[in-house]
N, C-alpha and C positions, 0 to 999 in steps of 0.2 A: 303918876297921877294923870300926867294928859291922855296915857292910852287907855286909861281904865273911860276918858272922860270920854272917847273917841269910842271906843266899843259902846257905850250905852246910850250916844248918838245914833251910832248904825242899826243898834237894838232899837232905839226909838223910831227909825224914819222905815224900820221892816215889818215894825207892827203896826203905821199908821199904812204901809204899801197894801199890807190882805195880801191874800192870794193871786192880787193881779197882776203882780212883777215876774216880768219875763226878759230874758238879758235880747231877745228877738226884738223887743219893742225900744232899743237904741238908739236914739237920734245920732245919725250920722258915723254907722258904726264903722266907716274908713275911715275919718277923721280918729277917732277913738283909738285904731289900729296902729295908727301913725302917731301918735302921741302915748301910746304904751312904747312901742320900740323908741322913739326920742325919750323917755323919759328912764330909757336901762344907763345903770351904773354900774358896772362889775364892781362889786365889793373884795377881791381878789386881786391882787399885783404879780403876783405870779402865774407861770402859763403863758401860751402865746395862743390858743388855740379856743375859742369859745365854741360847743355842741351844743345848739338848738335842739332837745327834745318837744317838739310840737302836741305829741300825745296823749295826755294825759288819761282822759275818759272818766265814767263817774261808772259806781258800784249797781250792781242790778238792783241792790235791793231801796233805790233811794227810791221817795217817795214822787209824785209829779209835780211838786212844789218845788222841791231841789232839783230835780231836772229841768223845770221853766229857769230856774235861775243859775245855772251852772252856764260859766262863761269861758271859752277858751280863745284865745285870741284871734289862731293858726296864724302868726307873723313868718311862716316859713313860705306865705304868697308871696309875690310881688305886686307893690315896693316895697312893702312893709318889711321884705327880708334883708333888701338894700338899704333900706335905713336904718335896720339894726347892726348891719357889717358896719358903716359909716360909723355909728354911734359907738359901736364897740373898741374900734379899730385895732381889735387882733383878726387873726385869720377865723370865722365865721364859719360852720357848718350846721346843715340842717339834718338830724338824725332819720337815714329815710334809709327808702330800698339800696340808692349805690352808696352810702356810707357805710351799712351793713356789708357787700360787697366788698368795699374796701378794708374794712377793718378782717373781712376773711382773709386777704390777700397778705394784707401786712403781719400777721400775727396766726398764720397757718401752720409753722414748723414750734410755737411759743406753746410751752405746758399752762398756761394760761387761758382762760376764755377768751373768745376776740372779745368783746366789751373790755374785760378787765384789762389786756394788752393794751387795747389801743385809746382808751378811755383813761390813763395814766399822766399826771400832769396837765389834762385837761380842763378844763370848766364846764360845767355842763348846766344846762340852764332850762328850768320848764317853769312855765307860766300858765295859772288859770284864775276864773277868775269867781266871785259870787255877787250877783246884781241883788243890790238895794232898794230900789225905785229902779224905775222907768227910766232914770236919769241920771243911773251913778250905781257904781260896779265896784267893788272892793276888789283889787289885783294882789297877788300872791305869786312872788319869783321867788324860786327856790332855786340856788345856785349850791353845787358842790365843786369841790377841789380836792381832790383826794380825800383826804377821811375829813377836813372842812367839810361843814353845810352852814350857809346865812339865808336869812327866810325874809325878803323885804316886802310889807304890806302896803302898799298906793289906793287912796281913796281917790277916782274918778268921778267928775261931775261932772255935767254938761250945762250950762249956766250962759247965757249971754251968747249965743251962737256959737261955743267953742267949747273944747273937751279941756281942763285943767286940773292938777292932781295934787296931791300931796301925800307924804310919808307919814302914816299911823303906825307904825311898829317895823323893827329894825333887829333883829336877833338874829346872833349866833344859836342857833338849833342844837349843837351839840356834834358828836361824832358818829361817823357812819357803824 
């Protein structure tokens, strides 16, 4: 019931926002940055290895309403990537050019794809995000674990000088 109450709050504060919410018009969006990677949990115990997927991207055919408001975090800058290794505290990578590189190296002789070799046991973690208002972003961390997926929802606001969050939705997604 709370999350039905929590969607129709978000429903309510996007149709008082109009057209004119844009995730650009962020108050303090390093602050923001830094308190999305403080606020990760791996919902996962197993694994030692968390894969930052930074990329998400949105579909050609969205409208320029969902593109104003499509929010991606890229915590794979710095500090924001140090403070998600800290936060994490397993071994942290960022899904880029030399992890591609590496995963050919490690998993070149393997009948398997490098993703799927090297990508085994891992976590893997992508974040994005949908702004609300001017002043608060609905975040979306979708972690898998092998055939695991958990889909954690954080409402962000920025209220009183300072970004603070909370947990609207928490599900297991199902199997890959």
């Amino acid at each position: 019931m709370t999350t039905i109450k929590n969607v129709l709050v978000i429903l309510f504060l996007s149709i008082l926002a109009g057209c004119t919410v844009s995730a650009d018009q962020f108050p303090e969006p390093g602050k923001l940055k830094s308190e999305i990677a403080k606020s990760i949990d791996v919902p996962f115990q197993g694994g030692d290895t968390l894969i930052y997927d930074p990329f998400i991207g949105v579909c050609g055919n969205s409208s320029e309403d969902e593109l104003s408001r499509f929010y991606e975090p890229h915590l794979e800058e710095l500090p924001y990537f140090d403070i998600l290794k800290l936060k994490t505290r397993k071994t942290t990578l960022c899904l880029d050019d030399s992890l591609h590189a590496l995963m050919d190296r490690l998993c070149k002789d393997n009948s398997q794809s490098g993703w799927d070799c090297f990508s085994k046991n891992k976590i893997v973690l992508s974040i994005t995000g949908d702004a609300v208002t001017n002043r608060s972003v609905i975040i979306h961390e979708n972690y898998s674990f092998n055939t695991d997926i958990v889909v954690i929802e954080k409402l962000f606001e920025y209220t009183n000088d300072k970004w603070t969050f909370k947990i609207v939705d928490n599900k297991e997604a199902g199997r890959n």
